[in-house]
C-alpha positions as CSV (number, residue, x, y, z in Angstrom):
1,X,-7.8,23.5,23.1
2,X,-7.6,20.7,20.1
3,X,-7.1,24.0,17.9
4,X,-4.2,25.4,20.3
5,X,-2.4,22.4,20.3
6,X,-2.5,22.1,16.7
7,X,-1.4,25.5,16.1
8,X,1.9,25.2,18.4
9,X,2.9,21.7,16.2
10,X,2.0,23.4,12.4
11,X,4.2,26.1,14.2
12,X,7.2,24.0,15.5
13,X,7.3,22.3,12.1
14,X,7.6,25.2,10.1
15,X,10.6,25.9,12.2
16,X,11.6,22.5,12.2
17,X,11.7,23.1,8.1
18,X,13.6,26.1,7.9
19,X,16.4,24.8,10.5
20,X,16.6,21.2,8.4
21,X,17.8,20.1,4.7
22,X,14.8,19.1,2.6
23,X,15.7,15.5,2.7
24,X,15.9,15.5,6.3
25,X,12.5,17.5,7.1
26,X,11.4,14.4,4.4
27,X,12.3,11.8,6.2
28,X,10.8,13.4,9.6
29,X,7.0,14.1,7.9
30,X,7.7,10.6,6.8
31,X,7.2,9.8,10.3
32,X,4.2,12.1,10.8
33,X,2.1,11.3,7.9
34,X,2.9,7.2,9.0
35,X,1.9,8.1,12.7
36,X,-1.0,9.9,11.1
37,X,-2.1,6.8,8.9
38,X,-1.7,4.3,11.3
39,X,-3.8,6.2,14.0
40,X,-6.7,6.7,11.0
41,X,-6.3,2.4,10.6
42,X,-6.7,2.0,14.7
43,X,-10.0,4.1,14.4
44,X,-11.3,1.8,11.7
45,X,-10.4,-1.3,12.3
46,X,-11.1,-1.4,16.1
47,X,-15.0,0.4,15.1
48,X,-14.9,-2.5,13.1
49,X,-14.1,-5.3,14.6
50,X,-16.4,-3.9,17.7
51,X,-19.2,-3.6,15.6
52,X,-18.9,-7.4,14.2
53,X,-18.4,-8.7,17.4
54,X,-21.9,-6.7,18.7
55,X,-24.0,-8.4,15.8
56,X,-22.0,-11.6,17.0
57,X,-23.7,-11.1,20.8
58,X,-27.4,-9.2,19.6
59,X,-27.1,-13.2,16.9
60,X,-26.4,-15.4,20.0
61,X,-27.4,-13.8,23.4
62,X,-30.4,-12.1,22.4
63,X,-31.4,-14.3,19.6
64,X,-32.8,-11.1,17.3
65,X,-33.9,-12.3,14.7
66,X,-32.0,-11.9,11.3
67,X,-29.4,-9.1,12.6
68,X,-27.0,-9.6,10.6
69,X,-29.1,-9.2,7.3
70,X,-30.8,-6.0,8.8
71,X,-27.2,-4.0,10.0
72,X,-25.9,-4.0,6.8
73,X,-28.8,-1.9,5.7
74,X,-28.5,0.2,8.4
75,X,-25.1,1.2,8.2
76,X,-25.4,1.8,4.4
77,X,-28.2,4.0,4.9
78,X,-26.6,6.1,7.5
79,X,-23.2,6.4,5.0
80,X,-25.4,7.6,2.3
81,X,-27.2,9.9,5.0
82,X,-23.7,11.2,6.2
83,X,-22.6,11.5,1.8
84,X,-25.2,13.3,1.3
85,X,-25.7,15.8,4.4
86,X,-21.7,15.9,5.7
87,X,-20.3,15.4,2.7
88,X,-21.7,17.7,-0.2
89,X,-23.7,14.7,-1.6
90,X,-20.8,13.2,-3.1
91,X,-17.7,10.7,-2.2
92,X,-14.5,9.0,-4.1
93,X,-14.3,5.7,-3.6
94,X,-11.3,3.7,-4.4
95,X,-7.6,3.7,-5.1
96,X,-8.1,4.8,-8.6
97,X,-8.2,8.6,-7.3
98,X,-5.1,8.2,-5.5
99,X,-3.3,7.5,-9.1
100,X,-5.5,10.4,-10.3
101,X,-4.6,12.8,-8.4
102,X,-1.1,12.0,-9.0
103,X,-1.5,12.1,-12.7
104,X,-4.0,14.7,-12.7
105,X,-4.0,17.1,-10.1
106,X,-0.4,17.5,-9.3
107,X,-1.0,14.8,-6.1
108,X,-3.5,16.7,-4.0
109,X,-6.6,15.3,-2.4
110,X,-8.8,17.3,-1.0
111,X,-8.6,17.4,2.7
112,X,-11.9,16.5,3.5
113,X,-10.4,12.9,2.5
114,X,-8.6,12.5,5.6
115,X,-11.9,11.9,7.9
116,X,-14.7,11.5,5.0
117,X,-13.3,8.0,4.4
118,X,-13.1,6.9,8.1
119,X,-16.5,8.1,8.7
120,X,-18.4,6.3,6.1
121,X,-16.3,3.0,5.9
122,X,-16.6,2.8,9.5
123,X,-20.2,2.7,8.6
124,X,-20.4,0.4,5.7
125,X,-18.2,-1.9,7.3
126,X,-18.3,-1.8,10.4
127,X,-22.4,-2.7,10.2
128,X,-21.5,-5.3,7.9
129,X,-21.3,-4.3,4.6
130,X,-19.5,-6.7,2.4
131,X,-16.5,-4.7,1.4
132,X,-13.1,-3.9,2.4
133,X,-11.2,-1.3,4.8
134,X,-7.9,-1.3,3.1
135,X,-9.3,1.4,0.5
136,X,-10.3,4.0,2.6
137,X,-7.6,3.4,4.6
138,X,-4.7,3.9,1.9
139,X,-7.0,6.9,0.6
140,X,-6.9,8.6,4.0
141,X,-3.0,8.1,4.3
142,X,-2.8,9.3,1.0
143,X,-4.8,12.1,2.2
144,X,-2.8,13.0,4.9
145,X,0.5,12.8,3.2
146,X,-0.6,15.3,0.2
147,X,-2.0,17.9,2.9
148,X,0.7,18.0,5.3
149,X,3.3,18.3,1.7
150,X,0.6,21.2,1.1
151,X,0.6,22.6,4.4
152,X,4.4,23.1,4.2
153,X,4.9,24.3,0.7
154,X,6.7,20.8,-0.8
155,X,7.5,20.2,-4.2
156,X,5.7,17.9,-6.4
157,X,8.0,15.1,-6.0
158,X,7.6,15.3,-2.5
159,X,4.5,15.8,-1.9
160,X,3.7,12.7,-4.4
161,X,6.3,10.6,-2.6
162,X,4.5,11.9,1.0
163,X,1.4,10.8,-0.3
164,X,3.1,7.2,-1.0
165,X,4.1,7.2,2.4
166,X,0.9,7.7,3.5
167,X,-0.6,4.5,1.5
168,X,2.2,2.5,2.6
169,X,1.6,3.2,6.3
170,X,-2.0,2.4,6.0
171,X,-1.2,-1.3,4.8
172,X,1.7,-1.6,6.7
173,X,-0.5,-0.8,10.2
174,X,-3.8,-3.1,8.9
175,X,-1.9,-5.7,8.2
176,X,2.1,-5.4,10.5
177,X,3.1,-5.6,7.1
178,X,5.3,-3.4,6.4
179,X,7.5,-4.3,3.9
180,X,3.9,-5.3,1.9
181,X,2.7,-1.4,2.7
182,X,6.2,-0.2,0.9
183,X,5.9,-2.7,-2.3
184,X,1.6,-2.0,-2.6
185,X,3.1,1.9,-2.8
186,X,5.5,1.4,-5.4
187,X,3.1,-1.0,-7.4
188,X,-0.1,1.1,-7.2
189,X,1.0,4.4,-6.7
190,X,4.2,5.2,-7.5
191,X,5.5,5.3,-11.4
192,X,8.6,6.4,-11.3
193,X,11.1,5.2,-8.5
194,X,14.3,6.3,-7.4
195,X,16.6,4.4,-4.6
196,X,16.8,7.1,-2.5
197,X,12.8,7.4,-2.2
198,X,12.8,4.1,-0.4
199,X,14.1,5.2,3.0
200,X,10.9,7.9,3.6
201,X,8.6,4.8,2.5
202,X,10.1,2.4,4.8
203,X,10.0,5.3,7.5
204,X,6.9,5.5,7.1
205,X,5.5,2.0,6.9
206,X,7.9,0.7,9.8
207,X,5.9,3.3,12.4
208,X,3.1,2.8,11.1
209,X,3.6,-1.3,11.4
210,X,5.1,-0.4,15.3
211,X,1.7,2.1,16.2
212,X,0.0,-0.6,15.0
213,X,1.3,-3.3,17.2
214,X,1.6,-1.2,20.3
215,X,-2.2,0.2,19.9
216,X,-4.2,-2.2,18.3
217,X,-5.6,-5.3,19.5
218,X,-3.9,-8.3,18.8
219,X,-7.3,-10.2,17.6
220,X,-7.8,-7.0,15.4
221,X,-4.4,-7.8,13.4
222,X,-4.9,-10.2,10.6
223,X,-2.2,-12.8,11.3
224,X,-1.5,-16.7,11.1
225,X,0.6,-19.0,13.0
226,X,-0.2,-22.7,11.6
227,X,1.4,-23.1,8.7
228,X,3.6,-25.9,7.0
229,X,7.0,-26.0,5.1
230,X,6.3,-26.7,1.6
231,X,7.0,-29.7,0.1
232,X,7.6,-30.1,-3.4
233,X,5.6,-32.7,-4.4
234,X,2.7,-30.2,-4.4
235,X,4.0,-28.0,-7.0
236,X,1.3,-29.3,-9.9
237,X,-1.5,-28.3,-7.6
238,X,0.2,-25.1,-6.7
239,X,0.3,-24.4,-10.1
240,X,-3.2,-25.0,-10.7
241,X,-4.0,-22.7,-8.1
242,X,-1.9,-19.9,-10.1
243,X,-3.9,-20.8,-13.3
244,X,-7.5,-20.9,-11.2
245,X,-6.3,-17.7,-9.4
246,X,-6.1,-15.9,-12.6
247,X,-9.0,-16.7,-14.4
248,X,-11.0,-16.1,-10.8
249,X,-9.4,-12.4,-10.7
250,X,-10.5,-11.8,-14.3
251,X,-14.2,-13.0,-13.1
252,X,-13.9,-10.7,-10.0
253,X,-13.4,-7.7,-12.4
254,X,-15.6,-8.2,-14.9
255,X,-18.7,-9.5,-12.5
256,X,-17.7,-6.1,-10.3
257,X,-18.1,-4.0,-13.8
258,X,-21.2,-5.0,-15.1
259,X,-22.9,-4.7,-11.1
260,X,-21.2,-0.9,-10.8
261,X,-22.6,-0.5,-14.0
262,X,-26.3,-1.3,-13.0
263,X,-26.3,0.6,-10.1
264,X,-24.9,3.2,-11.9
265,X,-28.2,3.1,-14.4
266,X,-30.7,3.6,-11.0
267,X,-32.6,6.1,-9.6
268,X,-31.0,9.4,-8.9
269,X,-32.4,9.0,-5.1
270,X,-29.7,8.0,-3.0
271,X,-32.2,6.4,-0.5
272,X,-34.1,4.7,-2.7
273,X,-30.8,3.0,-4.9
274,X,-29.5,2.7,-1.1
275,X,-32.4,0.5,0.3
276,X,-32.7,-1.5,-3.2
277,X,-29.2,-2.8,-3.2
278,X,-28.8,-3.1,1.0
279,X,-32.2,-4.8,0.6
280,X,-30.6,-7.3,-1.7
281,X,-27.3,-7.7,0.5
282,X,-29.4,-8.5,3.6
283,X,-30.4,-11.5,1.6
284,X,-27.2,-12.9,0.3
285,X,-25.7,-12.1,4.3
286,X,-29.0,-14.0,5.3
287,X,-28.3,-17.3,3.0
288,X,-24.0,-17.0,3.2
289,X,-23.6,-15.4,6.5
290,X,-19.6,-15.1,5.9
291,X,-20.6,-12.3,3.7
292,X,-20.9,-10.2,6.8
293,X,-18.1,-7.5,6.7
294,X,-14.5,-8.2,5.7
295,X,-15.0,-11.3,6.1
296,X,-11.4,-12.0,8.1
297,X,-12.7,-14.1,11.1
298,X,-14.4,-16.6,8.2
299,X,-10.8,-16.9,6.7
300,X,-8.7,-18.2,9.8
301,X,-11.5,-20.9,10.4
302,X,-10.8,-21.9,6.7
303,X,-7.0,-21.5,7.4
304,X,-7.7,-23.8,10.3
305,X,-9.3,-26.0,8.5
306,X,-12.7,-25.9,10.4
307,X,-15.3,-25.8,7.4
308,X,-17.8,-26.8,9.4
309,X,-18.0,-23.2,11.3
310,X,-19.0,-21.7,8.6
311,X,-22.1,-23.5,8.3
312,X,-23.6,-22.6,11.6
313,X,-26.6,-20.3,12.1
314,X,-27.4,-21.1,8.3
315,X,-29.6,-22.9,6.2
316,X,-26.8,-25.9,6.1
317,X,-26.6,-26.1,9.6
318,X,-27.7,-30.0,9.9
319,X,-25.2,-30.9,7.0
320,X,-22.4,-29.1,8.4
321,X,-20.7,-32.8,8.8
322,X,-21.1,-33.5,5.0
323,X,-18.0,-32.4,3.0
324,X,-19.1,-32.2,-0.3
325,X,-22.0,-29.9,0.7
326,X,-19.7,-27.6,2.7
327,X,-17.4,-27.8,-0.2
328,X,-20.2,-26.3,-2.7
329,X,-21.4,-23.7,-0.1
330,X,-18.0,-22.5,0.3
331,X,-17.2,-22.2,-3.9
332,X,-20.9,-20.5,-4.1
333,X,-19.9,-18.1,-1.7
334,X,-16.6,-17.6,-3.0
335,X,-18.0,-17.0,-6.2
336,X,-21.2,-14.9,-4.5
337,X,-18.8,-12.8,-2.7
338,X,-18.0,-10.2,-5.7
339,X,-21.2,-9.5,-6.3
340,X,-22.1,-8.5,-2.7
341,X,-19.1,-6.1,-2.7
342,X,-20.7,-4.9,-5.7
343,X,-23.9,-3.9,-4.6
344,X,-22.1,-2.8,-1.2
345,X,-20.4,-0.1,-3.2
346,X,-22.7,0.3,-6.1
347,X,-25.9,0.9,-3.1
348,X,-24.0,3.8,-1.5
349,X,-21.9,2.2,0.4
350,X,-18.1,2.8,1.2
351,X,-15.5,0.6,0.9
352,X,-12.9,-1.4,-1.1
353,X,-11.7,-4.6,-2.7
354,X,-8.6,-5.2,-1.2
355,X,-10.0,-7.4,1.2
356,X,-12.9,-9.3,-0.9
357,X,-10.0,-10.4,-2.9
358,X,-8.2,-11.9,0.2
359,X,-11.6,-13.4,1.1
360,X,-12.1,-14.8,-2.8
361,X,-8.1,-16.1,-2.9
362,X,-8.8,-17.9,0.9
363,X,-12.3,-19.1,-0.1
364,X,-10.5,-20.8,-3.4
365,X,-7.6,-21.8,-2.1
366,X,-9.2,-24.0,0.7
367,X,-11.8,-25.1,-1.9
368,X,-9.0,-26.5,-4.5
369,X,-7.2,-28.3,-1.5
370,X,-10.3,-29.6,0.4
371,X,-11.8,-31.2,-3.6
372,X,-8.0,-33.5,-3.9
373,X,-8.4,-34.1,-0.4
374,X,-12.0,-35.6,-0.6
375,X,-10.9,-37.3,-3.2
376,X,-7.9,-38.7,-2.0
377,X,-6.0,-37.8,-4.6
378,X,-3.6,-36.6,-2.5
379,X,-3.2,-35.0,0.8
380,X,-2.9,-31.5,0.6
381,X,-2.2,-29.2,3.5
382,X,-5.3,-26.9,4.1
383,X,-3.9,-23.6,5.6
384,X,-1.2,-23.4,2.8
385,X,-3.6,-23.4,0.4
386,X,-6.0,-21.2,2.2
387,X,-3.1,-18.4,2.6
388,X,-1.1,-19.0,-0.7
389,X,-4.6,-18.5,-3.4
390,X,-5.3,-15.0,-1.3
391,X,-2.1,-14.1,-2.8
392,X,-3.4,-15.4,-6.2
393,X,-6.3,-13.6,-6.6
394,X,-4.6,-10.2,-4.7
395,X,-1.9,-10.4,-7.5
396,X,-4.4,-11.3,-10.3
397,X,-6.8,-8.3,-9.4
398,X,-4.7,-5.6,-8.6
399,X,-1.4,-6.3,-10.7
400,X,0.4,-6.4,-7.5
401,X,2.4,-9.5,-7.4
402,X,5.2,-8.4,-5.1
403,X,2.6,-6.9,-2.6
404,X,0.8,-10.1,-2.6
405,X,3.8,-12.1,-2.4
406,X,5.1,-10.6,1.2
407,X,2.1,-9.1,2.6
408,X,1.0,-13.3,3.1
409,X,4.5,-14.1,3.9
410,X,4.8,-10.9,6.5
411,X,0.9,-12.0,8.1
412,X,2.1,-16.1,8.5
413,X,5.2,-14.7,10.1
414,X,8.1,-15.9,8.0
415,X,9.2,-17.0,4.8
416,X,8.5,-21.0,4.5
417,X,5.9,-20.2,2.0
418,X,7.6,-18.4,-0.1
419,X,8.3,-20.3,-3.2
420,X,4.5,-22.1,-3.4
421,X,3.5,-17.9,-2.8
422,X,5.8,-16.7,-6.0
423,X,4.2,-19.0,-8.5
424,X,1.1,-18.8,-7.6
425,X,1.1,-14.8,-7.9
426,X,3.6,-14.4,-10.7
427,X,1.0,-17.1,-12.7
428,X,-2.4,-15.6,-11.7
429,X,-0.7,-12.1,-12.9
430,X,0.6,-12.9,-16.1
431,X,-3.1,-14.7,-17.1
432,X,-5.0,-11.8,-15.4
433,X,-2.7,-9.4,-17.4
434,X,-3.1,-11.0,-20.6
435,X,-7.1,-10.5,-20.2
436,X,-7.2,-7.5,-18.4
437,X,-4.4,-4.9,-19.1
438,X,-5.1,-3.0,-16.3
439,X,-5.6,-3.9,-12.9
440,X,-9.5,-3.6,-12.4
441,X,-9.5,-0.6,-9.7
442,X,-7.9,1.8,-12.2
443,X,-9.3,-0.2,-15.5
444,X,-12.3,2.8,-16.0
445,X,-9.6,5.8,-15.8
446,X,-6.8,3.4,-17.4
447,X,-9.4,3.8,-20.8
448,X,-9.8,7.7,-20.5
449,X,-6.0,7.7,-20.4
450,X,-6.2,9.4,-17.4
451,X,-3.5,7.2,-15.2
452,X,-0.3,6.2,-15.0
453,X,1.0,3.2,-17.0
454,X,4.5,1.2,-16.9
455,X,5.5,3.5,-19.9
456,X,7.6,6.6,-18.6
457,X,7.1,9.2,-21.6
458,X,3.7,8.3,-21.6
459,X,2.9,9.2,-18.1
460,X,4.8,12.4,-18.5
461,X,2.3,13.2,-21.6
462,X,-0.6,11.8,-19.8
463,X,0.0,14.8,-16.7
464,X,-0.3,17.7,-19.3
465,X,-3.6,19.9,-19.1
466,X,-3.8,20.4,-22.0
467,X,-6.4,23.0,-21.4
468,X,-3.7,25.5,-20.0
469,X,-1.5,25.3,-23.6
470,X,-4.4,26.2,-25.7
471,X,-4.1,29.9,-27.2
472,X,-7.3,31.5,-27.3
473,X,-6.2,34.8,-28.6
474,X,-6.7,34.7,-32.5
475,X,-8.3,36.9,-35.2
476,X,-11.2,35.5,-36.5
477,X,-12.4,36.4,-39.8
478,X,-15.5,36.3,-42.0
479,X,-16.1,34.5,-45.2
480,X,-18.0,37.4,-45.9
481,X,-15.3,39.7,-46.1
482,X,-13.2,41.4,-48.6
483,X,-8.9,40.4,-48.7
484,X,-8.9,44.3,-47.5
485,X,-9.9,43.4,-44.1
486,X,-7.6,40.6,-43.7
487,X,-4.8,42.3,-44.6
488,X,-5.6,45.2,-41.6
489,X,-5.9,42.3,-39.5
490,X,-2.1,40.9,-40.6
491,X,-1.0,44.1,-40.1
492,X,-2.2,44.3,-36.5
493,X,-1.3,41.2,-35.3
494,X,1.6,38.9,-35.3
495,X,-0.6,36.0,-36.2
496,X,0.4,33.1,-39.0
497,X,-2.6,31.7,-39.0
498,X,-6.4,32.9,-39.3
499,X,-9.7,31.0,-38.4
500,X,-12.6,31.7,-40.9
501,X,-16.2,31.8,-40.0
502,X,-19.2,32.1,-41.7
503,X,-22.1,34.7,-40.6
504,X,-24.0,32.1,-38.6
505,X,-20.9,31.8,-36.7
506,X,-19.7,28.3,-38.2
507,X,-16.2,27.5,-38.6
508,X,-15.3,26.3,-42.1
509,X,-11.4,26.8,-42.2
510,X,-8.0,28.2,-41.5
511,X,-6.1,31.0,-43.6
512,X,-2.3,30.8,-43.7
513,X,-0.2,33.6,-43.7
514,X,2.5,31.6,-46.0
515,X,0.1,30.8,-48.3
516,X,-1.6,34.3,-49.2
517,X,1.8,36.2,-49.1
518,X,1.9,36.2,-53.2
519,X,-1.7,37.5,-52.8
520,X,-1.0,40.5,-50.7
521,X,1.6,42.2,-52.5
522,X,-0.5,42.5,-55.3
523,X,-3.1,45.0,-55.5
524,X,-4.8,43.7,-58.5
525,X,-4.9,40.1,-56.2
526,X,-6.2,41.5,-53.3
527,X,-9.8,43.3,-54.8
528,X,-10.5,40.4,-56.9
529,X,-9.2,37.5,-54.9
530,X,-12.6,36.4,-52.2
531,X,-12.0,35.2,-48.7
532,X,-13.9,32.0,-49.6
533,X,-10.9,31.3,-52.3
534,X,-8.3,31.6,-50.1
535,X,-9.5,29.3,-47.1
536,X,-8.4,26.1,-46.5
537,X,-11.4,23.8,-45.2
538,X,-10.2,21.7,-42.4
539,X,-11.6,18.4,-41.5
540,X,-12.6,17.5,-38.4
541,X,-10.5,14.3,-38.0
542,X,-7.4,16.8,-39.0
543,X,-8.6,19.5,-35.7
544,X,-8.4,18.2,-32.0
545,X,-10.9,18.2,-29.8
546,X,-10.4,20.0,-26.0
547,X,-11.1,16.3,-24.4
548,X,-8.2,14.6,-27.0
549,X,-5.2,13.1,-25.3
550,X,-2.4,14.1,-25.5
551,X,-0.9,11.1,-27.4
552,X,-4.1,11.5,-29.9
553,X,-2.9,15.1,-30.5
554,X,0.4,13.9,-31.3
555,X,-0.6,11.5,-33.6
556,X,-2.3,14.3,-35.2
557,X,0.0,16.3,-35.8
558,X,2.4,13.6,-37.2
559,X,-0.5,13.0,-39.4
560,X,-1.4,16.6,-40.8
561,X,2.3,17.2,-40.5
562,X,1.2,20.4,-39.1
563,X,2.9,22.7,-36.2
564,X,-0.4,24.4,-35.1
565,X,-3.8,22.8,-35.0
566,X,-7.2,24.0,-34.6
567,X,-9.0,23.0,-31.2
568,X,-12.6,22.6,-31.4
569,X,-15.4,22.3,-28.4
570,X,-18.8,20.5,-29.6
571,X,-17.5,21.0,-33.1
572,X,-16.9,24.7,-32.6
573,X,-13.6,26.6,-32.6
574,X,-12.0,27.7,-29.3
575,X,-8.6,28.0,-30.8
576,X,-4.9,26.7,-31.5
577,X,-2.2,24.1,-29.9
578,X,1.4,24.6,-31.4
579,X,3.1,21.2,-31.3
580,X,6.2,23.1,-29.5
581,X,4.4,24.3,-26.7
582,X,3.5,20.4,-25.8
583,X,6.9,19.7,-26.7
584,X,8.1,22.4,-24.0
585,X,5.4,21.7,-21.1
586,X,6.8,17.8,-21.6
587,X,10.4,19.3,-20.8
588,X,8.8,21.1,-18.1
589,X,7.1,18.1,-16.6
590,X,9.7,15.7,-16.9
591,X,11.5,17.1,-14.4
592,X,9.0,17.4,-11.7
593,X,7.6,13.9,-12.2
594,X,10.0,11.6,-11.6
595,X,10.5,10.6,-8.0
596,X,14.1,11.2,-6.8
């Protein structure tokens, strides 16, 4: 019946498409694809938050003992169960294959995507994994937006800009944040932006903001109420706050590194790495309990300024009325936090680090304003703080000031914090950007070359496969050979320019047409000239390899001052790459990749 129902909408939108302009069937998938996202964030967040508050009653009703160290283990076991039996073994994790598969594969994600990452998130998190659900979430809008462009035979540009739409619904619905899900699309995903690509964005994030409201439940939504104007006289600590922000998001990344990095060295057995690092997360959950999923419900009772909650049901719990020991449990687990997102992830797990960074910037935020207040230094006010250094560290880590900026001022519900919110972010980026040229979720691909960067020729370049321009039709020819046989060969083909290989196969060099033409009009030349005197050895640094950038080539050929290089694999020859024909797929590219 599901299937039936299905079938009669794909069929009334592909008369919907043929009766509308393409901007106008645009801005109606806009809505779709948002309704689509925001349904995927109701799913996940509602498991969620219905899981968390199960531990909460098996903790305090049937006192069983050490539950919330023990679920997290279970639900990372069972996403690693449902990778490797549902999911062919293997899962993406992270926004860094949404920017891939815009600069890569032409914006399509594979449609398993649209449930794979609600399954296992719902897992990881939901049991209590220390991770994020604002990654899968923006993956599976992504997801839907590139398969329904698919589905209806869209352009590139649209289909890339549907796929934005689909990221920018997901935030907007987590968080009723809409005009945060529109700037994190633009930041993150988007590298080229026109005007009139706004209004399918903002279509899409405004439903997906109202199915969120009229759908979700209210203790679900991540929202705050008591705030305070700001009041000038704190600017100096706000600043400091910027400055800690940004050295705290350059921690975050390189801490997150090196533990992906480990668990990227273990066993091959996804059990085994699986119940090693859930093992080890069941112990940092059982000393800093607040490491227990997303950590949200920790972050308002910081933002209230009740410290003290944090301490119950742990080892602390008789010195919850001692300030400076809450204040050093709270800045351990602050700075504990990235490494249990780490071995989250790095275990098997699914997730993100959208929200571990709101947890870090709330956790360090309360921590700098709670230190001046025990020392009487000042009096600062708590929940600004709390709210203003998640913007910090979200701007620092993910080079996303303006989604930081109005995704805290969209969740406090107004704009009274706005100033105190612009310095802080604007500072924490610029030091995080001096350290760490790309944002950390994209930093790994950022160093292959394979994403988009602020530079606009450079993204074009990046999108080229350069596997597609390579000619592999030559005429090889061996050093063995007499000048008779490459002269049948020029006469057969319309080839300038010859590889030469000796007779265990080895290329040694290239023969150019302009440079044997005084030999081959000569017939006293051509029987005592040798093949081996005519080649020209190349070099390897002067040939390309298949896995070269594009930019490398470039600079390769401005450096030979060659049109036509040789293309090797593993140091053998597959063939040629004329400068003209990356000169002509640029042409060809640059008008299909900018967003209009």
């Amino acid at each position: 019946m599901i299937r039936n129902i299905a079938r009669k909408f794909e069929n009334y939108f592909a008369k919907l498409k043929s009766i509308l302009e393409p901007r106008q069937f645009l801005y109606v998938s806009s809505v779709l694809v948002g309704l689509s996202a925001a349904l995927a964030v109701i799913v996940l967040k509602t498991f969620a938050h219905s899981v968390f508050r199960f531990s909460q009653f098996l903790d305090s009703k049937l006192h069983l003992p050490y539950s919330n160290s023990t679920l997290p283990i279970l639900g990372i076991l069972l996403t690693v169960f449902i990778i490797k039996r549902v999911l062919s073994g293997s899962i993406e994790k992270g926004t860094s294959q949404i920017m891939y598969a815009v600069a890569k594969k032409r914006s399509v994600i594979p449609d398993k995507q649209m449930y794979a990452q609600i399954l296992t998130s719902s897992l990881t998190v939901g049991m209590g994994g220390s991770a994020g659900l604002e990654s899968p979430i923006t993956i599976t809008g992504a997801a839907f937006g590139s398969n329904y462009a698919l589905k209806y035979r869209l352009s590139y540009k649209d289909r890339t800009l549907l796929l934005a739409c689909g990221v920018a619904a997901g935030i907007a619905a987590a968080f009723n944040a809409p005009i945060a899900g529109v700037l994190f699309a633009i930041e993150v995903v988007l590298a080229e932006i026109s005007i009139t690509a706004f209004t399918p964005l903002i279509i899409s994030a405004a439903t997906g903001s109202i199915v969120s409201m009229l759908l979700m439940n209210e203790e679900v939504l991540f929202s705050f109420k008591s705030i305070q104007d700001f009041d000038s006289k704190n600017l100096p600590f706000y600043i400091l706050l910027g400055v800690l922000s940004g050295f705290v998001s350059i921690y975050y990344a390189r801490s997150f590194r090196k533990i992906e990095h480990f668990f990227s060295r273990r066993s091959k057995n996804m059990y085994r790495k699986a119940l090693f690092g859930a093992s080890i997360l069941g112990i940092l959950i059982f000393v800093f309990p607040t490491l227990f999923g997303e950590g949200y419900e920790s972050i308002k009772l910081l933002a209230d300024n009740q410290p003290e909650k944090l301490a119950e049901n742990t080892l602390l719990e008789n010195f919850s009325d001692k300030k400076w020991i809450l204040l050093l449990f709270i800045s351990a687990t602050l700075l504990i936090k990235v490494f249990a997102t780490g071995i989250t992830l790095g275990a098997g797990g699914n997730g993100g680090n959208f929200a571990p960074s709101l947890f870090v910037g709330s956790y360090l935020g309360f921590s700098t304003a709670y230190l001046f207040n025990i020392l009487k230094i000042t009096n600062l006010p708590i929940s600004n703080f709390t709210l203003v250094g998640m913007s910090g560290v979200l701007s620092g880590l993910f080079h996303s000031p303006l989604t930081a900026i109005f995704l805290i001022a969209e969740i406090t519900g107004g704009y009274s914090l706005m100033v105190p919110l612009m310095i802080v972010s604007s500072i924490s980026f610029a030091i995080s950007k001096h350290f760490e040229p790309y944002s950390f979720d994209i930093k790994n691909l950022a160093d292959k070359g394979e994403v988009f960067t602020d530079d606009k020729d450079k993204n074009i370049l990046q999108s080229i496969e350069i596997k597609k321009i390579i000619n592999t039709n030559f005429s090889p020819v061996k050093e063995s050979k007499t000048l008779e046989a490459l002269i049948e060969k020029i006469k057969e083909s319309d080839d300038t320019i010859f590889p030469v290989f000796d007779e265990s196969n080895t290329f040694i060099g290239l023969i150019y047409l302009d440079d044997i033409r005084p030999i081959i009009f000569s017939s006293f030349k051509i029987k005592y000239t040798s093949i081996t005197e005519i080649v020209q050895p190349v070099k390897e640094k002067d040939a390309v390899n298949i896995d070269d950038s594009v930019e490398h080539i470039l600079n390769t050929f401005e450096r030979t001052h060659q049109v036509i290089l040789p293309v090797l694999k593993h140091k053998k020859f597959i063939g040629f790459i004329a400068k003209a024909d990356i000169l002509e797929k640029y042409r060809e590219q640059l008008k299909e990749l900018v967003i209009e």
